[in-house]
BANU-677820 format. One record per residue (C-alpha): residue number from 1; residue in three letters; x negated, y negated, z. Coordinates in pm, whole numbers. Example, Ala and Ser with C-alpha at 12.3 -4.5 7.8 and 13.67 -1.06 7.14 Angstrom:
BEGIN
 seq type      u      v      w
   1  ALA  -1230    450    780
   2  SER  -1367    106    714
//
This chain:
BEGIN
 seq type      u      v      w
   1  UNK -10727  -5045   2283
   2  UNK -10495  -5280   2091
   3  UNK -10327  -4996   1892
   4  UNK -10255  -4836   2262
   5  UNK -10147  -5153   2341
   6  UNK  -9901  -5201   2060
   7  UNK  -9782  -4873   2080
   8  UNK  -9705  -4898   2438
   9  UNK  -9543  -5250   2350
  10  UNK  -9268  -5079   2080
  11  UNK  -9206  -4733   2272
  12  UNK  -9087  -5031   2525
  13  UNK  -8903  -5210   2323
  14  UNK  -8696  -4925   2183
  15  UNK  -8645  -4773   2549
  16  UNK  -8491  -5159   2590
  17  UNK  -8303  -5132   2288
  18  UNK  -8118  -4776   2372
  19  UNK  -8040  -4885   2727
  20  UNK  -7906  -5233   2583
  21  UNK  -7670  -5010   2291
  22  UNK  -7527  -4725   2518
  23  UNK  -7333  -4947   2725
  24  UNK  -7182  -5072   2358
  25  UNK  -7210  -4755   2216
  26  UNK  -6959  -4614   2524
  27  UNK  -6709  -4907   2511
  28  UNK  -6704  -4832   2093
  29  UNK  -6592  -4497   2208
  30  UNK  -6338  -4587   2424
  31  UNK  -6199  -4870   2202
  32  UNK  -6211  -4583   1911
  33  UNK  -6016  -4296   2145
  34  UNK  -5757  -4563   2195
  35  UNK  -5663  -4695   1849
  36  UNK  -5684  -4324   1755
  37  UNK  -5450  -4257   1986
  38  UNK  -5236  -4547   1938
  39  UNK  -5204  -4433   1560
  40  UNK  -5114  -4079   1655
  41  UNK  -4797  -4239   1891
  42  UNK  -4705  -4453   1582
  43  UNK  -4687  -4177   1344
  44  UNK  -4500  -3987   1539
  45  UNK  -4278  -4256   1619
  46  UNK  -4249  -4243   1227
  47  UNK  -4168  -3882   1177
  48  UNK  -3929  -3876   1416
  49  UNK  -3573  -3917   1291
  50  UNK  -3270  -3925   1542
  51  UNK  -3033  -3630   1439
  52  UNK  -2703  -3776   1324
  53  UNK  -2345  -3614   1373
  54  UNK  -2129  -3431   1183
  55  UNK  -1753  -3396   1183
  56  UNK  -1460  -3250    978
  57  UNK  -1173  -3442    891
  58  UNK   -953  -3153    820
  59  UNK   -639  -3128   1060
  60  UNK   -653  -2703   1020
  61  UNK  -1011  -2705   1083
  62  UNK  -1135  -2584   1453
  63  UNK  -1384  -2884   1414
  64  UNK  -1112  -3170   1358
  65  UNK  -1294  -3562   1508
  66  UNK  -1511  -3302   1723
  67  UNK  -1918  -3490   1673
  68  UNK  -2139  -3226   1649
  69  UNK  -2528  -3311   1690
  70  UNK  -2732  -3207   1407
  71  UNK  -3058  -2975   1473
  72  UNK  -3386  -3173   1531
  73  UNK  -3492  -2894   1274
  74  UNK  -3317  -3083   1010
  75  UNK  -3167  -3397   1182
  76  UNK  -3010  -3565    856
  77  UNK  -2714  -3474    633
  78  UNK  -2874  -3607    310
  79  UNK  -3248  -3636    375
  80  UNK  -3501  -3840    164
  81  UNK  -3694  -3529     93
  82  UNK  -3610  -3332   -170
  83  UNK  -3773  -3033     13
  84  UNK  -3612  -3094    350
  85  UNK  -3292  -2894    488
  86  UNK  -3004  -3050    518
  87  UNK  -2792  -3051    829
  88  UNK  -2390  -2868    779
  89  UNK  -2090  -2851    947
  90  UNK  -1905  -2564    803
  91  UNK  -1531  -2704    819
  92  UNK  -1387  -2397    761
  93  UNK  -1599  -2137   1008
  94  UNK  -1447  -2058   1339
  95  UNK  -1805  -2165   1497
  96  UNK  -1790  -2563   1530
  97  UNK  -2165  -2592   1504
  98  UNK  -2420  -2761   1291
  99  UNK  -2679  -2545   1122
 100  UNK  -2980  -2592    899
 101  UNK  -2875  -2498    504
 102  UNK  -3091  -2533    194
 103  UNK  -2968  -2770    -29
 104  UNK  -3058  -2559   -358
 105  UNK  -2828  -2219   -468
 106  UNK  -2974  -1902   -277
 107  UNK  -2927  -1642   -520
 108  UNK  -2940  -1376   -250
 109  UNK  -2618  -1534    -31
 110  UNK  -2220  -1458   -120
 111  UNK  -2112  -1631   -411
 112  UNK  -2457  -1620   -595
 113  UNK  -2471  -1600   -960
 114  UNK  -2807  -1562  -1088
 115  UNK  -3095  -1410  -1322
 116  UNK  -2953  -1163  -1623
 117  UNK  -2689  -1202  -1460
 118  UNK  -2647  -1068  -1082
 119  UNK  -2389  -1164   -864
 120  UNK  -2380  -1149   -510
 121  UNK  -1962  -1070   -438
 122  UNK  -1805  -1260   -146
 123  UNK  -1774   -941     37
 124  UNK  -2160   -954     19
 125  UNK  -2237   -641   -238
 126  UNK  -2455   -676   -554
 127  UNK  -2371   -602   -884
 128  UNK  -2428   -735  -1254
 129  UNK  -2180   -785  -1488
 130  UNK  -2371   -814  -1854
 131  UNK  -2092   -950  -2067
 132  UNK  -2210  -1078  -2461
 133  UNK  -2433  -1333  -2577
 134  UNK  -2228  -1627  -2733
 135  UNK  -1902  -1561  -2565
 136  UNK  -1732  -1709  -2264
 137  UNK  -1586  -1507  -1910
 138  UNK  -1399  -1575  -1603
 139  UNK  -1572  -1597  -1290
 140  UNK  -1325  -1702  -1049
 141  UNK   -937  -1714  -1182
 142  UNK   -680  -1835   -922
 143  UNK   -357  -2064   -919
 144  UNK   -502  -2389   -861
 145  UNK   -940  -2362  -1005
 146  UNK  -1063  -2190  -1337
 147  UNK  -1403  -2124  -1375
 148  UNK  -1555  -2010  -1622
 149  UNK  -1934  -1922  -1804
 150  UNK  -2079  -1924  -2116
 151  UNK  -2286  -1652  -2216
 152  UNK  -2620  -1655  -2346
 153  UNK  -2829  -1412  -2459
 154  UNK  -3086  -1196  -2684
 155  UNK  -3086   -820  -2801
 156  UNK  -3398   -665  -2871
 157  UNK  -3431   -439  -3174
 158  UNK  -3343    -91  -3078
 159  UNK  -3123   -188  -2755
 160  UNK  -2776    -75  -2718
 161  UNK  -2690   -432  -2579
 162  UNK  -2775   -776  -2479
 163  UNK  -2984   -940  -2218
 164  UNK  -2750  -1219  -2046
 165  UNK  -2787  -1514  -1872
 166  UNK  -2559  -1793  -1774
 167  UNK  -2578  -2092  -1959
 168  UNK  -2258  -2293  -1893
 169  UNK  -2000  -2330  -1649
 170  UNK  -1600  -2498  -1732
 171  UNK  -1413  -2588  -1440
 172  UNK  -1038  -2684  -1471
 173  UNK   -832  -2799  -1182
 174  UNK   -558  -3006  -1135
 175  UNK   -539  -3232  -1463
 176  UNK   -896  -3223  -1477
 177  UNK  -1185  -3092  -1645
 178  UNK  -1537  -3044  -1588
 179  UNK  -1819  -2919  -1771
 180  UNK  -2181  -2838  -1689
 181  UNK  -2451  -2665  -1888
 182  UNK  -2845  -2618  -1912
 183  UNK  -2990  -2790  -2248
 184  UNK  -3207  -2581  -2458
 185  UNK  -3599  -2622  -2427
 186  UNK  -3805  -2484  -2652
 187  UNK  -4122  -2530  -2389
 188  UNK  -3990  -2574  -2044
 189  UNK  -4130  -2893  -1889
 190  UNK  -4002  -2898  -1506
 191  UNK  -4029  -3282  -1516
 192  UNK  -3782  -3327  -1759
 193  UNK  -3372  -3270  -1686
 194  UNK  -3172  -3011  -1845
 195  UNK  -2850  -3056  -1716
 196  UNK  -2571  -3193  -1888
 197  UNK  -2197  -3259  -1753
 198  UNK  -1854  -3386  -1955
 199  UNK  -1529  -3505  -1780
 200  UNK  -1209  -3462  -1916
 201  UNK  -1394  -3403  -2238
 202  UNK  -1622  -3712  -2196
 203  UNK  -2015  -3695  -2131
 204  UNK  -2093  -3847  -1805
 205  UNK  -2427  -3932  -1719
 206  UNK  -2558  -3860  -1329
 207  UNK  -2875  -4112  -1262
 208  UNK  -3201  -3905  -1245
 209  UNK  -3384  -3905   -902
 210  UNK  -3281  -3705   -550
 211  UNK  -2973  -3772   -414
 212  UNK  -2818  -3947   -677
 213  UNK  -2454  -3922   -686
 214  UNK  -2154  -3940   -911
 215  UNK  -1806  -4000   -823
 216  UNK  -1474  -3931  -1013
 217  UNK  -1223  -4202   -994
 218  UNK  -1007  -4014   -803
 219  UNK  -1296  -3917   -562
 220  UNK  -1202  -3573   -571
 221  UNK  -1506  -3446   -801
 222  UNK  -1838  -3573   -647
 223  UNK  -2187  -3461   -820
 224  UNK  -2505  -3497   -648
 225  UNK  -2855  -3417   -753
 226  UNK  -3040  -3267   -493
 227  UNK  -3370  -3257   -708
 228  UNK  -3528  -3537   -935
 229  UNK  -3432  -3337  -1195
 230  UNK  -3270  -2974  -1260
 231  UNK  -3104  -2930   -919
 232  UNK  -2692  -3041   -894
 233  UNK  -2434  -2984   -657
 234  UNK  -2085  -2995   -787
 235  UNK  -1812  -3036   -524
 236  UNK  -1447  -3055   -561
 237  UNK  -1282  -3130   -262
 238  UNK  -1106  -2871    -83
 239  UNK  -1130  -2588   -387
 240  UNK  -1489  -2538   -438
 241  UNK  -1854  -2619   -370
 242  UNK  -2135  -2533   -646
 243  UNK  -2495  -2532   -590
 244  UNK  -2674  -2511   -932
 245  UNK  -3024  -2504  -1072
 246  UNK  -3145  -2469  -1420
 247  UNK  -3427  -2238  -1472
 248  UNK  -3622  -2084  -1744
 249  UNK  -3705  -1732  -1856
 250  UNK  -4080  -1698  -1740
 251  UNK  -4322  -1493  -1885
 252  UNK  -4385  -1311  -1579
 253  UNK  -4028  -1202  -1584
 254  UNK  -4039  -1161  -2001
 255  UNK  -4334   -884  -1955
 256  UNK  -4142   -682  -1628
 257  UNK  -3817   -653  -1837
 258  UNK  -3906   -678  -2208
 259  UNK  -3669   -969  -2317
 260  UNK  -3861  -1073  -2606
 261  UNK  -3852  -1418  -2564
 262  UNK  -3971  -1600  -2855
 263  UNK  -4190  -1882  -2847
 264  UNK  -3955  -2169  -2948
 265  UNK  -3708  -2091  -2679
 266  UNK  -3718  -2118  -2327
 267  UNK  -3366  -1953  -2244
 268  UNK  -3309  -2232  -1998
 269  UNK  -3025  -2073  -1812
 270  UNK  -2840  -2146  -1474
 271  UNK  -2851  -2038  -1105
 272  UNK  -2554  -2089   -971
 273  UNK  -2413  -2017   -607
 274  UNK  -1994  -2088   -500
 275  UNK  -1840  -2210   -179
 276  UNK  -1496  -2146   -271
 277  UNK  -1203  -2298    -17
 278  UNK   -787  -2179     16
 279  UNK   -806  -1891   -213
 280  UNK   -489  -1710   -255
 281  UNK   -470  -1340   -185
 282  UNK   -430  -1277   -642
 283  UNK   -793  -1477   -715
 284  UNK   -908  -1272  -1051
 285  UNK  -1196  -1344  -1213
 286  UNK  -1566  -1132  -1257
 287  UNK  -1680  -1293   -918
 288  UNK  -1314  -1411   -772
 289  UNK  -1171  -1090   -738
 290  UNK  -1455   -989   -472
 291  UNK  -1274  -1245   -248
 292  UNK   -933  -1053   -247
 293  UNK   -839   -935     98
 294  UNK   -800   -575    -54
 295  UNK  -1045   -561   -303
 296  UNK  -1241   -270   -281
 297  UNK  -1577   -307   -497
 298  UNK  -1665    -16   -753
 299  UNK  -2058   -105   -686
 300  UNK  -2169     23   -378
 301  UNK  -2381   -153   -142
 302  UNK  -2690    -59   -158
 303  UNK  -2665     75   -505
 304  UNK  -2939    -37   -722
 305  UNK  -2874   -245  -1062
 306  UNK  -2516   -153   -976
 307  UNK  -2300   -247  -1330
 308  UNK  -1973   -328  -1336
 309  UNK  -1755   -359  -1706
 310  UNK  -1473   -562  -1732
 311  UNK  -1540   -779  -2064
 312  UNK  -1226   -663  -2183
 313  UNK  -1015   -825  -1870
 314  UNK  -1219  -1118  -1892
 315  UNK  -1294  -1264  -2178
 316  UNK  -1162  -1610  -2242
 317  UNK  -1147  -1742  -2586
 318  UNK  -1336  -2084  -2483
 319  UNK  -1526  -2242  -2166
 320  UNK  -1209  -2431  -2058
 321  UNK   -959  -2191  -2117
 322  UNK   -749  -1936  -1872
 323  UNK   -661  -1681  -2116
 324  UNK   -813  -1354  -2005
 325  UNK   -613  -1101  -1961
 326  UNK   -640  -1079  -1562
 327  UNK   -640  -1385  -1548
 328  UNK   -444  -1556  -1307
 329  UNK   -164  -1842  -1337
 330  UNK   -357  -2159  -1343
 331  UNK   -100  -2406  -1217
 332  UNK   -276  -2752  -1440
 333  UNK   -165  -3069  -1382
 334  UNK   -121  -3155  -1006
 335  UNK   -384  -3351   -850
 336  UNK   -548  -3164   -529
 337  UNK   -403  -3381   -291
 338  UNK    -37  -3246   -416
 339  UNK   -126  -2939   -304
 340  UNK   -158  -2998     26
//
């Protein structure tokens, strides 16, 4: 009888205890939802970014003092994140509207320069131009911008001629110079830079970490990283814009095309992609002359591993040199803003 009775006693007591908790238990809930929800409005308070504007302060352009809005897609012209796209007013297209652009080369747009090497012409057809290891080329030849790549490269025993990459660029314009190159790596590390720049013959040194940027004295050469490491864009204002990565020769890409990479070398190499501004109708050079108004390309689109030859016309005898024998008249030694 006193077991019953004890029983009975705690079957009460916890029937008192679960009515007392649900009213708490409810109002824990309710409390929870909100601070939940609180933290949800917060954070995406957070994320969101108000789009800035863009203009062009180019009297010719169609967009002159015209404020575009940037995209809520990509609402900033030089985000924080490194993987984020970057919002672009294209000063020079008809259209005065802002668009969403990677801020890395794509090696599948006009102007691309990538791989063993391909290049993507500005009139948008493929084609590879193989060159030598160890020698220097004209990409773009015109009266007021020389640019120029070095030539790397390795030939496998029994090959008729060498695999290529890119491994340099020289710029001259104006009075100026400009150099950028990949460093060798024996064993790539991504983490580490490979990039290396001179000015006027001088190293210059751009501070590691995204969006770091570099200014000439005469603000007319800016570099900024647009990766922590590895990842430049070179712009000189009103002649040319250069999106560059360096890169290694992977394995994967090794076994498809039987390179023969050795072990103790990488074959860090470039990716390059142009902009190029107020070209005259004469540009020369293995990727300039695509841009002529009358060129007519001998690779056909659509062609497969179309090659074009040419080392003969192109050649330079150094990587700041305008030599070549198509080679247009580089006008040195006005500043840009003479030109105009």
């Amino acid at each position: 009888m006193r077991d019953n009775f004890l029983h009975h006693s705690l079957l009460l007591s916890s029937s008192k205890n679960i009515k007392i908790m649900n009213p708490f238990g409810f109002q824990f809930a309710v409390i929870l939802l909100l601070l939940l929800n609180t933290i949800m409005v917060i954070e995406t308070q957070a994320a969101y970014v108000k789009p800035q504007r863009v203009t062009c302060y180019k009297r010719y352009s169609k967009c002159y003092l015209k404020y575009i809005t940037c995209p809520s897609e990509c609402p900033e012209i030089h985000p924080k994140d490194p993987y984020a796209k970057e919002c672009f007013l294209d000063c020079y297209s008809p259209k005065c509207e802002a668009v969403c652009r990677k801020r890395k080369p794509n090696c599948d747009g006009p102007g691309a320069a990538c791989y063993d090497p391909r290049f993507i012409g500005g009139d948008g057809i493929v084609f590879y131009f193989h060159g030598k290891k160890d020698e220097h080329f004209s990409l773009i030849s015109d009266v007021n911008v020389q640019i120029n790549a070095r030539f790397i490269g390795i030939r496998p025993a029994g090959r008729s001629r060498d695999f290529t990459w890119i491994q340099a660029i020289g710029l001259m314009f104006g009075s100026h110079n400009f150099t950028l190159e990949a460093t060798k790596a024996e064993n790539w590390d991504q983490e580490a830079d490979h990039l290396k720049f001179t000015y006027n013959g001088m190293s210059l040194s751009v501070p590691l970490g995204h969006s770091s940027v570099w200014n000439s004295p005469d603000q007319n050469l800016e570099l900024e990283r647009t990766s922590a490491t590895n990842s430049i864009r070179v712009t000189i204002q009103e002649i040319v814009e250069i999106s560059a990565n360096v890169v290694p020769v992977t394995e994967e890409e090794d076994a498809i095309h039987s390179y023969g990479i050795p072990k103790n070398d990488s074959f860090a190499h470039l990716e390059v992609q142009f902009r190029l501004f107020d070209l005259s109708p004469k540009v020369e050079g293995i990727l300039g002359r695509t841009y002529q108004p009358s060129f007519k390309n001998p690779a056909k689109s659509g062609v497969d591993m179309a090659v074009v030859g040419g080392d003969d016309k192109y050649k330079t005898s150094s990587l700041l040199s305008a030599d070549c024998n198509s080679c247009t008249v580089f006008t040195s030694g006005k500043n840009v803003a003479e030109r105009k």
